[in-house]
C-alpha positions as CSV (number, residue, x, y, z in Angstrom):
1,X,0.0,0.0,0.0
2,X,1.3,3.1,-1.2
3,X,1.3,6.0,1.6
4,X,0.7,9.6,0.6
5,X,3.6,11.7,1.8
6,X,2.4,14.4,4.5
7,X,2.2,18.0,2.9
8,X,5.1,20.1,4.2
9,X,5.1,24.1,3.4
10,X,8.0,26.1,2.6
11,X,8.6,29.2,4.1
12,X,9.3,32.5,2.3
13,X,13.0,32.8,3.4
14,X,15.5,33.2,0.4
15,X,18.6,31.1,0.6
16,X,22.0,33.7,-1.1
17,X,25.4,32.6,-1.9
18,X,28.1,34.4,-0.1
19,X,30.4,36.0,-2.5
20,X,33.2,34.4,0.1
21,X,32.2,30.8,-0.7
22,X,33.9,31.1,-4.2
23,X,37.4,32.3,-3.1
24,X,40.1,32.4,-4.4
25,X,37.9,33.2,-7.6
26,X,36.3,36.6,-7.6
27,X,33.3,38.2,-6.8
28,X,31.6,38.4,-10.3
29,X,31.8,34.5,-10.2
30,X,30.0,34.7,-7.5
31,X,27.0,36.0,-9.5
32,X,27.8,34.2,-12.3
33,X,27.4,30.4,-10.0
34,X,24.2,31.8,-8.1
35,X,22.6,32.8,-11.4
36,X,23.3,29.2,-12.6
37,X,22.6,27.2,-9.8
38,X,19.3,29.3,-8.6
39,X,20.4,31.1,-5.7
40,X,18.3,34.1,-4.5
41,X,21.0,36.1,-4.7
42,X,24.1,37.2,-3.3
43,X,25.7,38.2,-0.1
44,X,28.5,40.6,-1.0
45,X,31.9,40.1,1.5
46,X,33.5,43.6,1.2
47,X,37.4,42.8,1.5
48,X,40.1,42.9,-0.1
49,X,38.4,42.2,-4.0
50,X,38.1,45.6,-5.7
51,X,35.0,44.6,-7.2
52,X,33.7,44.1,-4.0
53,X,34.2,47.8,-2.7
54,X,33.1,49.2,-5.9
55,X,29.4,49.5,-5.7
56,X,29.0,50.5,-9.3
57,X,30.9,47.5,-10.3
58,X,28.4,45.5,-8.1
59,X,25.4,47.2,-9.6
60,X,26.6,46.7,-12.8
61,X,27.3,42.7,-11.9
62,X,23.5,42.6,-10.4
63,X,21.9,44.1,-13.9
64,X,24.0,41.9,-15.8
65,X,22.9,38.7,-14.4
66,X,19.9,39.5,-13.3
67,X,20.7,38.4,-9.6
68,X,19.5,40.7,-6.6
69,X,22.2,41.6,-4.1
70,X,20.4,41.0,-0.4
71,X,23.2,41.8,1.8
72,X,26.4,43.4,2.2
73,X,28.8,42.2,5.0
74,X,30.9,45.4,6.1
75,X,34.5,45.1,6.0
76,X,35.1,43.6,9.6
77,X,38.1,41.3,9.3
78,X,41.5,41.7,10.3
79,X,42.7,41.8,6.8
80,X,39.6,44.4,5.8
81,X,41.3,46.6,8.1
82,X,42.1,49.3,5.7
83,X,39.4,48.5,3.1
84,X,36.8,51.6,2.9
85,X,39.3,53.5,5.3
86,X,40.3,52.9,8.9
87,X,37.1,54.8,10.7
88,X,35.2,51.5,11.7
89,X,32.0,54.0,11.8
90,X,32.7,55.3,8.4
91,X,32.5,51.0,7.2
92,X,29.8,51.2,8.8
93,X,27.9,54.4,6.8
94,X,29.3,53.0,3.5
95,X,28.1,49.7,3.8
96,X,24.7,51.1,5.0
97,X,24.8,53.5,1.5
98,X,25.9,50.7,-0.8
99,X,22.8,48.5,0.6
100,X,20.6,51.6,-0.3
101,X,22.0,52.3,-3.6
102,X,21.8,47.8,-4.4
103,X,18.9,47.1,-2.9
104,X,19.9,45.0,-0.4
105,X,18.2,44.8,2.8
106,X,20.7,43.6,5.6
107,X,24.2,44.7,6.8
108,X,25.7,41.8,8.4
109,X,28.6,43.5,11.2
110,X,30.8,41.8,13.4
111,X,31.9,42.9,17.1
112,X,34.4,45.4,17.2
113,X,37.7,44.5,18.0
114,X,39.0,44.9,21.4
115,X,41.8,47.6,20.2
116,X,39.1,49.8,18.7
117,X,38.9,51.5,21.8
118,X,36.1,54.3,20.5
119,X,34.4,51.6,18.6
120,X,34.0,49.3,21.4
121,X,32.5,51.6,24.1
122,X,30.2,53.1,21.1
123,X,29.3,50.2,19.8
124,X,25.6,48.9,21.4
125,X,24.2,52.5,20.5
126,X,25.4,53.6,17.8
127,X,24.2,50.5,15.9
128,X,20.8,51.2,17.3
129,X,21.3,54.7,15.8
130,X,22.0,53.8,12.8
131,X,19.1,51.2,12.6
132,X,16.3,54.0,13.3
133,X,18.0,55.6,10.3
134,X,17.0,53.2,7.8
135,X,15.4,50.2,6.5
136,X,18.1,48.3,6.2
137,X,18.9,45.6,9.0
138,X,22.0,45.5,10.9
139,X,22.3,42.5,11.9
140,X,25.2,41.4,14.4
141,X,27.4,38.2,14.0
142,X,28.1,35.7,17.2
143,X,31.7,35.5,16.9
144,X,33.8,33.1,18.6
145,X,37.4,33.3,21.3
146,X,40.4,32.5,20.2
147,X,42.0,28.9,22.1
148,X,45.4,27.9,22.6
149,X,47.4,25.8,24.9
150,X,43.9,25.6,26.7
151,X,43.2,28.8,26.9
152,X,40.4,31.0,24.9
153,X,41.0,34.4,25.1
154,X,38.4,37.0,22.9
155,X,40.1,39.8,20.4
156,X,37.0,41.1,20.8
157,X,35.6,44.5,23.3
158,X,32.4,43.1,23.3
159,X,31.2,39.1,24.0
160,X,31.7,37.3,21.4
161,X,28.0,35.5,21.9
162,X,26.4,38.9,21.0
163,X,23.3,37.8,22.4
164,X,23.4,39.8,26.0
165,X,23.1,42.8,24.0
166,X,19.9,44.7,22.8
167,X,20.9,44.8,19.5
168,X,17.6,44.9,16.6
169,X,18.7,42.1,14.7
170,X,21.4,39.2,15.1
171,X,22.9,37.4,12.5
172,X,23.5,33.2,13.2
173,X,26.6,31.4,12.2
174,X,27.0,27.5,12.5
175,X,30.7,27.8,11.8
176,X,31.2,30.1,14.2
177,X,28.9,28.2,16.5
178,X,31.4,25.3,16.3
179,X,34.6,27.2,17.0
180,X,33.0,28.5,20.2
181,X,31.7,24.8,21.2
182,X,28.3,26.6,21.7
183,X,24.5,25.0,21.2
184,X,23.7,26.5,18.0
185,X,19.7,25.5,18.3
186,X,20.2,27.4,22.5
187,X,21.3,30.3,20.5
188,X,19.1,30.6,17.9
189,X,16.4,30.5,21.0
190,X,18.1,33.2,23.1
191,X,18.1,35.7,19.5
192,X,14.2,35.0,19.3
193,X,12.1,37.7,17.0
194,X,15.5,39.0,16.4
195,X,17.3,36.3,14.5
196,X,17.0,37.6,11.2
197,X,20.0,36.6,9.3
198,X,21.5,32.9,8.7
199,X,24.9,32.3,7.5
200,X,24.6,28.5,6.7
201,X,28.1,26.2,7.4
202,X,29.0,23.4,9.2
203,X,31.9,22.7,11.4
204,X,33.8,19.8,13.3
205,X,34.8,21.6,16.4
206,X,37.9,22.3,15.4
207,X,40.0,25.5,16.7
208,X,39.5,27.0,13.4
209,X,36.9,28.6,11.1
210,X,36.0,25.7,9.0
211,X,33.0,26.7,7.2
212,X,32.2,23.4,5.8
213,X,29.4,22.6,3.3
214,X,26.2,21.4,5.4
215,X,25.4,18.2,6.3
216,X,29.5,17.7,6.1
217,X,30.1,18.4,9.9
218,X,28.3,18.3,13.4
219,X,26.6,21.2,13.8
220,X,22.9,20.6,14.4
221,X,22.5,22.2,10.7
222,X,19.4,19.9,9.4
223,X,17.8,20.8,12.8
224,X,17.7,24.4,12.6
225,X,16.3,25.1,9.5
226,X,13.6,22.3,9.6
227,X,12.8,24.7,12.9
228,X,13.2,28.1,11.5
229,X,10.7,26.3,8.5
230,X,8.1,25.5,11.7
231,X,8.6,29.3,12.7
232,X,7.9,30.5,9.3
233,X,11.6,32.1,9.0
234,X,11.1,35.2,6.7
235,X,14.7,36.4,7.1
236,X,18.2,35.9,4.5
237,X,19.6,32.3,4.5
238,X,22.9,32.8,3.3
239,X,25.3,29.7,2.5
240,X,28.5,30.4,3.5
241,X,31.0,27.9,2.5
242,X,34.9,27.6,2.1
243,X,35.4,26.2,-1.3
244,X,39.3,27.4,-1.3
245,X,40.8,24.0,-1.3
246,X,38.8,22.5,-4.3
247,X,40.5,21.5,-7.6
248,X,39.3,23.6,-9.9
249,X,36.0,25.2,-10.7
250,X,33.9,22.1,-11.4
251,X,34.5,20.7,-8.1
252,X,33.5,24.4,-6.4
253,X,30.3,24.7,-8.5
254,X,29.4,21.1,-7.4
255,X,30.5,21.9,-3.7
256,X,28.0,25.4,-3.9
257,X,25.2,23.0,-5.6
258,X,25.2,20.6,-2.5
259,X,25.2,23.8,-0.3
260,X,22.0,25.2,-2.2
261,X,20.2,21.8,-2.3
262,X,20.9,20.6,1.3
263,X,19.4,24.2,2.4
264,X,16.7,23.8,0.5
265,X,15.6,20.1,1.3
266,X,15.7,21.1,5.1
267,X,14.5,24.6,5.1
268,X,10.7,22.3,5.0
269,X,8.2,21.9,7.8
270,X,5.2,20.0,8.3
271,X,2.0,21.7,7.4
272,X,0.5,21.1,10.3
273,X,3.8,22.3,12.8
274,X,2.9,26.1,10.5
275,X,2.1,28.5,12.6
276,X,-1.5,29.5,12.7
């Protein structure tokens, strides 16, 4: 006897590709793979690709293959250091002009570093200022310490789990989730309403930032987007991935395809777990 499969509904969350995932190649193949594969669109990484600071270049990427930026992550790494200037703030006011200009709704920011003295004590309200300046989101990263010889220290002014905070909006990362040796799903729970960014990964629980493909580590990543599905998640999904050590482009395009479809076959929920 054949059974009929329950009905499941979908929620209206849009999964992007990460213009990171397809280092060391650049940011327009980044469009070029999401366009092909059926992305939603893009998260721009501002850093060190010129492309990627240039937001008439990006506009002009976006019209051309007719894929929507959603986000831009400011400039926040170590190595971004000097990319749009040295005034963290002034990152900031760019990123939030280029997601104007784009038409992207979210800028993903991390905690400032513990050196940024200004930034640091600053920080909390300013981003709030900024939010009630604009539509677009700012949503903040959980970060995680740094560990050796069995010790974690944070380069961070600010706690790494960003979630003590009143910030508007959080952004969710299950890589970094790993390297912190935190409960990804407890997180996700203490953000609440205000989880509205995802950047999708997997790790092992290694000391590093692996940023695996889904499904390819231990992080409860199957688990948390059948439950943001039950929530009807509205927010960015946004995968993530390092594809740095693959062979050649073949291997990343396959390696981004996974990504997209394991995202996709998870973010899925019962009809009758839907909220009413």
């Amino acid at each position: 006897m054949t059974r009929t499969p329950e009905p499941v509904v979908v929620p209206e969350a849009r999964v992007a590709l990460a213009t990171a995932s397809v280092y060391p190649e650049g940011t327009a193949k980044a469009f070029e793979l999401a366009g092909q594969l059926g992305y939603d669109g893009v998260e721009i990484m501002v850093w060190t690709d010129p492309v990627s600071q240039d937001i008439e270049a990006l506009k002009r990427l976006q019209d051309y293959y007719e894929v929507p930026i959603l986000a831009i992550h400011a400039p926040c790494l170590v190595i971004t250091q000097r990319v749009w200037g040295t005034d963290p703030w002034a990152k900031l006011v760019k990123a939030k002009d280029a997601a104007e200009t784009l038409g992207a709704e979210a800028v993903v920011v991390h905690p400032p570093f513990r050196w940024q003295r200004d930034y640091v004590n600053r920080f909390v309200g300013g981003i709030q200022e900024m939010a009630n300046e604009t539509e677009v989101r700012f949503a903040v990263e959980n970060m995680f310490p740094l560990r050796a010889r069995g010790q974690a220290v944070s380069p961070y002014g600010l706690d790494w789990d960003p979630t003590g905070e009143g910030f508007r909006d959080f952004t969710l990362d299950l890589s970094h989730t790993s390297v912190s040796q935190s409960d990804a799903l407890d997180m996700r729970r203490a953000m609440g309403d205000r989880l509205s960014h995802i950047h999708i990964a997997d790790g092992t629980g290694a000391n590093r930032d692996e940023h695996l493909v889904p499904g390819r580590g231990e992080q409860p990543c199957a688990e948390l987007l059948e439950g943001l599905a039950a929530d009807g998640f509205d927010g960015l999904i946004v995968v993530e991935v390092n594809t740095r050590r693959c062979e050649d482009s073949y291997e990343r395009e396959g390696d981004l395809a996974e990504a997209l479809a394991f995202t996709r076959l998870n973010l899925a929920a019962p009809a009758d777990a839907w909220p009413q």
